[in-house]
C-alpha positions as CSV (number, residue, x, y, z in Angstrom):
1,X,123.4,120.2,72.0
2,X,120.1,119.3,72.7
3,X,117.6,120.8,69.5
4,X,114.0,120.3,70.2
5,X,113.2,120.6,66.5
6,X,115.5,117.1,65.7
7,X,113.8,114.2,64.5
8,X,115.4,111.0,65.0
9,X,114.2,107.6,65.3
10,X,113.4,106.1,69.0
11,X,115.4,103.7,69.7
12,X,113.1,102.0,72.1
13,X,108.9,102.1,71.8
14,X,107.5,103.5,74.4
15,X,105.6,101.1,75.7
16,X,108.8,99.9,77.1
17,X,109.7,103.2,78.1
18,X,106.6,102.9,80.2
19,X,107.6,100.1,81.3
20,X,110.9,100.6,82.6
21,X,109.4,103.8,84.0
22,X,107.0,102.1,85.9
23,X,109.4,99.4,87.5
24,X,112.3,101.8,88.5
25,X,109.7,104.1,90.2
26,X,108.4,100.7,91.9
27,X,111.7,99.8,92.7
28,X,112.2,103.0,94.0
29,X,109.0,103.0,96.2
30,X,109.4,99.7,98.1
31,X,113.2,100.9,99.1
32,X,111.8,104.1,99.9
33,X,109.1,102.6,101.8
34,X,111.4,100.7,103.8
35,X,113.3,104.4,104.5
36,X,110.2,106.4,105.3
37,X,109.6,103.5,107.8
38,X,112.8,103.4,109.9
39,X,112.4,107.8,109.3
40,X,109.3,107.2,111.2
41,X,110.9,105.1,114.0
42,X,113.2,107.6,114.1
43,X,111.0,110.5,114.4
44,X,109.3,108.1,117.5
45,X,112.3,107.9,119.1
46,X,113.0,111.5,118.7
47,X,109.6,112.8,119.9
48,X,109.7,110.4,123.0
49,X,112.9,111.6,124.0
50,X,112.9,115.1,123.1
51,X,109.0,116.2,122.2
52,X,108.8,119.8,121.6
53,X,111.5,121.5,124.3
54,X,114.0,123.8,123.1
55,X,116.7,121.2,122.6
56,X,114.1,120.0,119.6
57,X,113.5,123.4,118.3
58,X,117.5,123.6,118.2
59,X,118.1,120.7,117.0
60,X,115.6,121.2,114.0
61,X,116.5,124.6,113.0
62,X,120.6,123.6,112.9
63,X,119.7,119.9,110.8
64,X,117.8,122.5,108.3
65,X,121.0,124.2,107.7
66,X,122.6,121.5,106.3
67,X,119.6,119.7,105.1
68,X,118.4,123.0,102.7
69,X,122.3,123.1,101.3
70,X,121.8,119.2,100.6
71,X,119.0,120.0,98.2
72,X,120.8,122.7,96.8
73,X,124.4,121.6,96.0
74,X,123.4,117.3,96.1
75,X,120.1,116.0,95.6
76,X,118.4,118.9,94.0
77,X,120.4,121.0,91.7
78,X,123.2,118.6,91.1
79,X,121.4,115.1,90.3
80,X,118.7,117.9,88.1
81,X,122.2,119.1,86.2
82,X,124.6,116.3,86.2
83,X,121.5,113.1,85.1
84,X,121.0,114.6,81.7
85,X,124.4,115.4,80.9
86,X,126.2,111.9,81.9
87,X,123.3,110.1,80.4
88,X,124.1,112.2,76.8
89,X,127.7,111.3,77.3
90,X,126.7,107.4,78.3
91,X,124.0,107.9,75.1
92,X,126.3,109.3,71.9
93,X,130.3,108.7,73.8
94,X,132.4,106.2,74.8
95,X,132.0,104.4,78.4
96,X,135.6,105.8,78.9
97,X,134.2,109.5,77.9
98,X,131.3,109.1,80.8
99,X,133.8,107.7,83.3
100,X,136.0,111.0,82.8
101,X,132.9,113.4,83.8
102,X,132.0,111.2,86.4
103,X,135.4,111.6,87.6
104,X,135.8,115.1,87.1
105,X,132.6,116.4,88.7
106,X,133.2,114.0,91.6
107,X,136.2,115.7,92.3
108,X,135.2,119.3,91.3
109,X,131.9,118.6,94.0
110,X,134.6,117.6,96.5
111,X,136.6,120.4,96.6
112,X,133.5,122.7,96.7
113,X,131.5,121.2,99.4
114,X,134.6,120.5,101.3
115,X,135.4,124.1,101.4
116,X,131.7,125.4,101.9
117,X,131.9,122.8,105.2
118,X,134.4,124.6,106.3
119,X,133.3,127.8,105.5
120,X,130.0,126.9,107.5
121,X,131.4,125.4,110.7
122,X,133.7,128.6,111.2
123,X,130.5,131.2,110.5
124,X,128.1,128.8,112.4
125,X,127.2,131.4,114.7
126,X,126.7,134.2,112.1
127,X,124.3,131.8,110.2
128,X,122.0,130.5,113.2
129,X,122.0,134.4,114.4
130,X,120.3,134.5,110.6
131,X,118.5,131.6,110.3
132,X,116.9,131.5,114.0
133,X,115.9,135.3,115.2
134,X,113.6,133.9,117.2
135,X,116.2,132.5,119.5
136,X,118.0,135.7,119.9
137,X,115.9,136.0,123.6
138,X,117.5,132.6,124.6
139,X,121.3,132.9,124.8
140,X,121.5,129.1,126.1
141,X,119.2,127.8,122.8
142,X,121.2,129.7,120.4
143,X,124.2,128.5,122.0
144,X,123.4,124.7,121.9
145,X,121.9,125.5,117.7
146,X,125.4,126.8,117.3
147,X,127.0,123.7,118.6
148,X,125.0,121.3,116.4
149,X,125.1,123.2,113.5
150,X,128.8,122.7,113.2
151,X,128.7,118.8,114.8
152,X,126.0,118.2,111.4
153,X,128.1,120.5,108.8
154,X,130.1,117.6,107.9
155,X,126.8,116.0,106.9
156,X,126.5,117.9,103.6
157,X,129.7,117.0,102.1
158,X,129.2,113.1,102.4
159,X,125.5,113.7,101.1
160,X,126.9,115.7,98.3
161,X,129.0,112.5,97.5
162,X,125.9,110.0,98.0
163,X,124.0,112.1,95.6
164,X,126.3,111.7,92.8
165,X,127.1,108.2,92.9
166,X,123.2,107.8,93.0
167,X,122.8,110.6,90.1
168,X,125.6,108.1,88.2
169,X,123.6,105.1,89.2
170,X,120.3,106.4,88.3
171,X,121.5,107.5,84.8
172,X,122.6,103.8,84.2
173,X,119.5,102.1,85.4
174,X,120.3,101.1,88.6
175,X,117.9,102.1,91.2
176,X,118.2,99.6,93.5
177,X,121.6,100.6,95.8
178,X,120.7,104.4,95.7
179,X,116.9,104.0,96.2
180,X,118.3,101.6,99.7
181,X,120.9,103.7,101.1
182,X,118.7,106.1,103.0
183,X,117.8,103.1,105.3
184,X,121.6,103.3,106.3
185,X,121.4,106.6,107.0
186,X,118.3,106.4,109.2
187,X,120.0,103.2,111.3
188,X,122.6,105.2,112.1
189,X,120.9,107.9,113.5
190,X,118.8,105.7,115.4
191,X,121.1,104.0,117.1
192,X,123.4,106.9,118.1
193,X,120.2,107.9,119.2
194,X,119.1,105.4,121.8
195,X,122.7,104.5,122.8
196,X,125.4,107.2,122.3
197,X,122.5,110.3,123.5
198,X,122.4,109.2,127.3
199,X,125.8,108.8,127.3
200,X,126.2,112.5,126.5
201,X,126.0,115.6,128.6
202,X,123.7,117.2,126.2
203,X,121.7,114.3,124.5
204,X,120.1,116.0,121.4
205,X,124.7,115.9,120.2
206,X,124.4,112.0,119.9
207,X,121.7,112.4,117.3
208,X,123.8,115.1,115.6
209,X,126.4,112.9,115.5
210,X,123.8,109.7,114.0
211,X,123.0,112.5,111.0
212,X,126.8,112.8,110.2
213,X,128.0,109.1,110.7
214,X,124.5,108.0,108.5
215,X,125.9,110.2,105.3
216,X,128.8,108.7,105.7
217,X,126.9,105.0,105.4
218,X,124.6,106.4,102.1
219,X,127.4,107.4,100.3
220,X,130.1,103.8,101.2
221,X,127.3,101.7,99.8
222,X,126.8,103.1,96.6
223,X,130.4,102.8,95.8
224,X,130.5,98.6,95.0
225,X,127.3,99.3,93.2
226,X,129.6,102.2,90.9
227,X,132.5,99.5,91.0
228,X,130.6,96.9,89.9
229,X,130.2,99.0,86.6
230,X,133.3,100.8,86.3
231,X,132.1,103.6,87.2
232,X,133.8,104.5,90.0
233,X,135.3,107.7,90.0
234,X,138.5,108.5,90.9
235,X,140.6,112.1,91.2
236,X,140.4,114.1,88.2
237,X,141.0,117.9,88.8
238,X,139.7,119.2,85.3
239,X,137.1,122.2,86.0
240,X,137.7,123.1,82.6
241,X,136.3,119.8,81.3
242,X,133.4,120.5,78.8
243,X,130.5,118.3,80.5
244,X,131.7,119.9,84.1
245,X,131.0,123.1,82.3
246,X,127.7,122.3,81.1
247,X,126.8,121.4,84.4
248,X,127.5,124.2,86.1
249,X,126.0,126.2,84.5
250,X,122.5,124.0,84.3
251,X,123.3,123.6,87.8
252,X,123.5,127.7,88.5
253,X,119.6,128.2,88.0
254,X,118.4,125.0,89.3
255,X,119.9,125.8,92.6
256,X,116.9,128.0,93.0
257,X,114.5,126.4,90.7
258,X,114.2,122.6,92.0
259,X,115.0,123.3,95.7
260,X,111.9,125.8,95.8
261,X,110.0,124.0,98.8
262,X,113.1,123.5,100.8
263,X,114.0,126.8,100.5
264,X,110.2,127.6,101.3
265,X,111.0,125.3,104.3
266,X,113.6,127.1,105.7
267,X,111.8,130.5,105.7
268,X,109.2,128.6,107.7
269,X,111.8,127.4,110.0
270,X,113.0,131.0,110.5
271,X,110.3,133.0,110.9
272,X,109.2,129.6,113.3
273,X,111.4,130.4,115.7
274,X,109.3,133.2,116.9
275,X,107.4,130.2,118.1
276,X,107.7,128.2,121.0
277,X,107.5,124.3,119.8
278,X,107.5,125.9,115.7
279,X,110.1,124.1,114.0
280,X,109.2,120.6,115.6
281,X,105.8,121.3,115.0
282,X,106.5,122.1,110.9
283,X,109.4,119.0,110.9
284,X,107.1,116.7,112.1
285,X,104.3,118.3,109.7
286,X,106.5,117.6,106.6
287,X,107.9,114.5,107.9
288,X,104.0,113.3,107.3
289,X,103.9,115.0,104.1
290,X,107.3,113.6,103.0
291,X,105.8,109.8,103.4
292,X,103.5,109.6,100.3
293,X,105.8,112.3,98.6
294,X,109.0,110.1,99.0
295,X,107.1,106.9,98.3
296,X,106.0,107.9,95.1
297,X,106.2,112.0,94.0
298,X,110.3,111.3,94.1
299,X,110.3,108.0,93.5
300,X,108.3,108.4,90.0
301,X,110.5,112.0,88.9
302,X,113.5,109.7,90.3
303,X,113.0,107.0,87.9
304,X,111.3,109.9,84.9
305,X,114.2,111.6,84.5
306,X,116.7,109.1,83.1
307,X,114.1,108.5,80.5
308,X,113.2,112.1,79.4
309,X,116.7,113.1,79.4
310,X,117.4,110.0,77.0
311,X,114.2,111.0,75.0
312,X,115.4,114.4,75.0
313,X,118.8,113.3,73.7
314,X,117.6,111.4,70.6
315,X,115.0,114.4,69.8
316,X,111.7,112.3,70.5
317,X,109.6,114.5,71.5
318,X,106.4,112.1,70.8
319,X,107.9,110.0,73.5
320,X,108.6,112.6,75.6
321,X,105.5,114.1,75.6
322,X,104.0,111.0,76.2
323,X,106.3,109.6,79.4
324,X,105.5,113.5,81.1
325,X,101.4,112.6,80.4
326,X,102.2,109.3,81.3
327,X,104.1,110.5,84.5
328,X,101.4,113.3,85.7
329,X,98.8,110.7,85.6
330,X,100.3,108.1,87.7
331,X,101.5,110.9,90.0
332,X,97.9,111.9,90.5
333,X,96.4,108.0,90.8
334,X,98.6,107.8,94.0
335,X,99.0,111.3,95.4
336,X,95.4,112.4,95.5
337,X,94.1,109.7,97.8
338,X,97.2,110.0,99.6
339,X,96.2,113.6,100.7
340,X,92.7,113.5,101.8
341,X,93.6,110.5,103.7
342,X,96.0,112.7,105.7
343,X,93.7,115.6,105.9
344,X,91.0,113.3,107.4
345,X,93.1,111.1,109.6
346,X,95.8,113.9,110.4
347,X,95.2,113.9,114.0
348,X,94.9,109.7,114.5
349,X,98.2,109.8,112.5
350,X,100.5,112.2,114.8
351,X,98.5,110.9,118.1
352,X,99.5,107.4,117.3
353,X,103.0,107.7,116.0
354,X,103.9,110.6,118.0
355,X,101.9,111.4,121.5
356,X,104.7,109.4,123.7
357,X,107.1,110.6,126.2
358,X,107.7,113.7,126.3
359,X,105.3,114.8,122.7
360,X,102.1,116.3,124.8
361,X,98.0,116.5,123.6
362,X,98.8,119.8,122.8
363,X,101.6,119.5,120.7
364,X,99.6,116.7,119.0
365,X,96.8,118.7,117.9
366,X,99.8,121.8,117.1
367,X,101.6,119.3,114.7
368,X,97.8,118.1,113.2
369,X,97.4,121.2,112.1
370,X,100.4,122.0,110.6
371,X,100.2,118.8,108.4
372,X,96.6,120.0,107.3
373,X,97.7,122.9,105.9
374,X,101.2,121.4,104.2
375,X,98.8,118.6,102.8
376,X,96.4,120.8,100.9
377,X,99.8,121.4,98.2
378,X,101.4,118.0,98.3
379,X,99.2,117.4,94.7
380,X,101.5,120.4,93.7
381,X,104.8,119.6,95.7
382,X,104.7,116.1,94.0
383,X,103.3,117.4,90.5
384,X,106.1,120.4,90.0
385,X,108.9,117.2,90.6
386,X,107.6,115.3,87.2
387,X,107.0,119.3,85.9
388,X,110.5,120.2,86.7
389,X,112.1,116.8,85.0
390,X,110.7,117.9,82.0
391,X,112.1,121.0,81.9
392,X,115.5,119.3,82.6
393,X,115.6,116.9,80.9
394,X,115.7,119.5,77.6
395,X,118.8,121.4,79.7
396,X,116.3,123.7,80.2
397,X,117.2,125.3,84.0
398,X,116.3,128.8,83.6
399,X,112.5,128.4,83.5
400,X,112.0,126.3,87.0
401,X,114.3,129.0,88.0
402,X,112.3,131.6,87.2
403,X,109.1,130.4,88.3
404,X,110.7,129.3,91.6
405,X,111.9,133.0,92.5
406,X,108.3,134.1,92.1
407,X,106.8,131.0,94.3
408,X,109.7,132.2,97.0
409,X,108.7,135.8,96.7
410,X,104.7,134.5,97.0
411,X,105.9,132.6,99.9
412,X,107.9,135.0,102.1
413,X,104.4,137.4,102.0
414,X,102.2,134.8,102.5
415,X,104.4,133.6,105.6
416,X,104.3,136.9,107.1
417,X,100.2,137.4,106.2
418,X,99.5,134.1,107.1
419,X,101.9,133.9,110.7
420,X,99.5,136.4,112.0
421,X,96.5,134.6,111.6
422,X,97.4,130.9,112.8
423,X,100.9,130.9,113.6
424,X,102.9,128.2,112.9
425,X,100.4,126.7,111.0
426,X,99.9,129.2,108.5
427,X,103.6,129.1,107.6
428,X,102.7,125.7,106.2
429,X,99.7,127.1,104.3
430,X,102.3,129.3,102.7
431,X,104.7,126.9,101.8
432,X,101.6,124.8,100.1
433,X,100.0,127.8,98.6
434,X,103.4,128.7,96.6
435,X,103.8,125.7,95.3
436,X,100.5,125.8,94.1
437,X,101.5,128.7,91.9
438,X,104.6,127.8,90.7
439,X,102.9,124.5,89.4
440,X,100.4,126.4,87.6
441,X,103.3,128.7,86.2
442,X,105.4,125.5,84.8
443,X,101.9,124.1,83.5
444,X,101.3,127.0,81.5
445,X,105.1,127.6,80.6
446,X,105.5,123.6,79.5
447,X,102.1,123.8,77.5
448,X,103.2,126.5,75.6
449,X,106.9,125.0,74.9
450,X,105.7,121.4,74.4
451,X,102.0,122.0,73.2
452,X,100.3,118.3,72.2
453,X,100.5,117.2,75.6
454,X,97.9,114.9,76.1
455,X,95.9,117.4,79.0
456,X,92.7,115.3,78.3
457,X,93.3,111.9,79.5
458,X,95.2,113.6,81.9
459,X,92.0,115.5,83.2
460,X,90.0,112.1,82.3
461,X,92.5,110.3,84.8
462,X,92.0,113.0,87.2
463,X,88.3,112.8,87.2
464,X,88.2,108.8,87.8
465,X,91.0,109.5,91.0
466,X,88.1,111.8,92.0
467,X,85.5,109.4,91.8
468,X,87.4,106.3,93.3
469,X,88.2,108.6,96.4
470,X,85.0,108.8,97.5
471,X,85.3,105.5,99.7
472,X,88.3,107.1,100.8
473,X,86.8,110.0,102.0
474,X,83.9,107.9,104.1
475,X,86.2,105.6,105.6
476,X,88.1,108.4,106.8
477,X,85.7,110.1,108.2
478,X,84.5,107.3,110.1
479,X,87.9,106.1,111.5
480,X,88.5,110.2,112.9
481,X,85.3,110.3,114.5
482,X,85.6,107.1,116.1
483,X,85.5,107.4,120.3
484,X,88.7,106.2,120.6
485,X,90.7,108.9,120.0
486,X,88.4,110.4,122.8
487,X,90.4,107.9,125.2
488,X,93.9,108.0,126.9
489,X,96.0,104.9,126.3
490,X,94.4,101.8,124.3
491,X,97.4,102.2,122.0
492,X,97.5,98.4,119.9
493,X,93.5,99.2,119.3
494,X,94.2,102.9,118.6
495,X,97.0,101.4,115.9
496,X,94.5,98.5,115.0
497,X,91.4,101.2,114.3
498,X,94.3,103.2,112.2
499,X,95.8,100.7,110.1
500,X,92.1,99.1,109.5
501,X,91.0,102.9,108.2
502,X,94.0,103.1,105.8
503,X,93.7,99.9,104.1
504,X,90.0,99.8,104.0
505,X,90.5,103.3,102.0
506,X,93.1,101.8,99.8
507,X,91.2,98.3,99.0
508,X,88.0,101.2,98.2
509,X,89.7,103.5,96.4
510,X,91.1,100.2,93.9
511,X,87.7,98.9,93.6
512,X,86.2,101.7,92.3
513,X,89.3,101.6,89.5
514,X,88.6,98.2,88.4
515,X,84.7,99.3,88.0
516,X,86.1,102.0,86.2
517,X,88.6,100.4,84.2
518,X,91.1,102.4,84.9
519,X,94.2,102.7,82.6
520,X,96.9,103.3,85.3
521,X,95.9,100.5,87.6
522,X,96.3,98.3,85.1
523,X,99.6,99.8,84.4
524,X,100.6,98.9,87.8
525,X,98.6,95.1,87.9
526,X,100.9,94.1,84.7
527,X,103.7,95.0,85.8
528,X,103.1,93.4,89.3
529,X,101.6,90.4,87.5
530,X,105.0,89.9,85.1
531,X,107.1,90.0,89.0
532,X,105.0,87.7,90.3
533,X,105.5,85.3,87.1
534,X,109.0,85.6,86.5
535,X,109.6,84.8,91.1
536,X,107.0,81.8,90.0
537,X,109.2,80.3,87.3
538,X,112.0,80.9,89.6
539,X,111.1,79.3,92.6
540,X,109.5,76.5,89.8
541,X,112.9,75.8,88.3
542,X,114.9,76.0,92.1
């Protein structure tokens, strides 16, 4: 059992900690580049074929269904339970000992999402009558979110799966075939898409049917990767083990305490469907959101956790203190320029990669708006991920719990304020607005448990992000006021102006750094520099 008060000697410094930290997340971020990428494309091809008409609106509200129970039984509460207590068996047991709990949570996880799939393609209708009130007028759109519901139920139970061979994966270090395997899942959905949609009486199915048959892909090709370890599990019926146990019942809290902006989400989504175009509007919002957030929020708490729960394991605290500084402060270097560049270029953004087809002006300066008031949290969103880690990493799941129920309760008033004021938009505001809070809860919570956190070269790192934004900021503005965006078609110099705009803002933002001297910057330079040494002596000895 984990005892906060245990001194033990680190068995690595943590410089190398920092190290390995800083590569997985790396890792991590290209292959989740290359993901948010093909999700774009995929939300091109979406909004060209389906724009904002009520087959979108269903198809967003049933792919929430799923998607919400995804963070809650796979990617959120289960990798946030199951990380920490492999990596203590992998840590202090025998290779033999981790391979059982592997084993026996694969199979314990497979017998309870199979039967919750069940359960939710039989009460499908129940649960969209729930979930989408605002369709209750349109007999034909509840009908159809019905119907897709139960085609993407399936979806959660290979998910589930995906999610622990990647939990299993991450705890051993290797990032690289779980950080990749969303790109399957998005190629899949694409192509059914584009060439099993027209084929279809009712189009929006085919892509329903590209969300199931992608799962499917994200979980096969993790399983050489667990193979190739001996890690792959096999049929082990033991509820009763002792790690299964443990957790479930870290895994009982954390349902609501990690998963707090998807569930967030979903309360968004239902009181969107009093909206016409709502829930495309708000998934194309967060799709925006999700980019830097994937890239480098998850990617970083992805690749933290490992090394906290390890830390956490041997009793160093020093270490573990200083990974969480080390972790906040890289989180802020990228997330901060990240979100006033959307703010500024919101409306560029969406009108490039979305106005097509059958995606309208209005819907356009609808979806703008929505990402404005999602991005004024996403500091928070990708903060309470490292926050959160932390707490987990000591087996702690009762305090994100706690502080989640409050942001939820925060949330669902907000929503129903804010709704009033600027619709569909200000069911985003809410979402950012509690996560704001129940950052500044876990701050407060982890200060007090922790205490000797390093919170001034945190602020210090802060305060340089602030200054090296300011180019940001004036490029930015110039790009959105350009007259271009004043003008119908001209889409390669529309995408020309754009990409100009962002990486004039990034090469600004990293001069100001060097000027500055900035610690984290050269965090990332040495690491790059090492890469590009070691592909040099490569290539030199081919």
């Amino acid at each position: 059992m984990f005892d906060p008060t245990a001194s033990v000697e680190p068995s690595r410094s943590t410089p190398d900690e920092t190290r390995s930290v800083v590569k997985a997340a790396g890792l991590i971020g290209v292959a989740t580049f290359f993901s948010r990428i093909l999700g774009f494309v995929r939300d091109m091809v979406l909004a060209r074929l389906f724009g904002a008409t009520p087959a979108a609106d269903a198809f967003f509200v049933a792919y929430r269904i799923p998607n919400l129970l995804r963070e809650l039984f796979a990617e959120g509460s289960m990798s946030a339970a199951f990380i920490p207590v492999f990596t203590e068996y992998h840590t202090v047991k025998t290779k033999r000992d981790a391979w059982e709990l592997a084993s026996a949570t694969f199979t314990t996880l497979l017998t309870i999402v199979t039967s919750i799939t069940v359960i939710g393609v039989v009460s499908a209708p129940g649960i969209v009558w729930l979930l989408a009130p605002g369709f209750h007028a349109y007999p034909d759109k509840l009908a159809l979110t019905t119907l897709l519901t139960r085609v993407m139920f399936p979806y959660l139970l290979f998910i589930s799966l995906a999610a622990l061979a990647m939990g299993i994966l991450n705890s051993l270090r290797a990032f690289a075939a779980p950080a990749f395997s969303p790109v399957f899942f998005n190629t899949f959905t694409i192509a059914c898409a584009l060439f099993l949609s027209p084929l279809l009486p009712e189009p929006i199915i085919g892509v329903a049917i590209g969300i199931v048959v992608g799962g499917i892909a994200q979980f096969a090709m993790q399983l050489p990767g667990l193979n190739g370890r001996g890690m792959l599990f096999g049929l082990r019926f033991q509820p009763g083990h002792p790690g299964v146990k443990r957790i479930g019942r870290l895994m009982i809290p954390s349902l609501l305490g990690l998963s707090v902006t998807q569930i967030n989400i979903t309360v968004s989504t239902i009181l969107a469907s009093y909206f016409s175009g709502g829930p495309t509007y708000l998934f194309y919002g967060m799709r925006l959101i999700q980019f830097p957030l994937g890239i480098f929020g998850v990617a970083l708490a992805t690749a933290i956790l490992p090394t906290l729960s390890s830390q956490a394991a041997r009793g160093a605290m020093d270490e573990l203190r200083t990974t969480l500084g080390f972790g906040l402060r890289m989180i802020f270097f990228i997330i901060l320029p990240a979100m006033l560049g959307l703010i500024l270029l919101r409306q560029p953004i969406v009108h490039v990669f979305f106005e097509h087809g059958s995606f309208t002006k209005a819907d356009t300066l609808a979806t703008a708006t929505a990402v404005l008031c999602y991005a004024v949290g996403l500091w928070a969103f990708a903060g309470v991920r490292i926050i959160v880690s932390a707490f987990y990493s000591m087996q702690d799941t009762r305090t994100p719990a706690i502080t989640a129920g409050i942001a939820v309760g925060a949330n669902i008033f907000l929503s129903l304020w804010l709704m009033t004021l600027l619709e569909a938009a200000g069911l985003a505001l809410a979402t950012a607005v509690a996560s704001m809070l129940n950052a500044s809860i876990l701050v407060a919570v982890l200060h007090r448990r922790l205490g000797r956190v390093d919170w001034g070269s945190i602020g210090r790192s802060v305060l340089r992000v602030s200054v090296a934004c300011v180019p940001v900021v004036l490029i930015c503005l110039g790009v959105a006021g350009a007259m271009i965006w004043t003008r119908d078609g001209e889409w390669l110099m529309k995408s020309v102006v754009l990409t100009a705009g962002i990486g004039g803002s990034v090469v600004g933002y990293l001069a100001v750094h060097i000027l500055l001297g900035s610690d984290e910057l050269e965090v990332v330079t040495g690491m790059a520099k090492r890469k590009l040494g070691r592909l040099a002596q490569k290539f030199g000895r081919a």
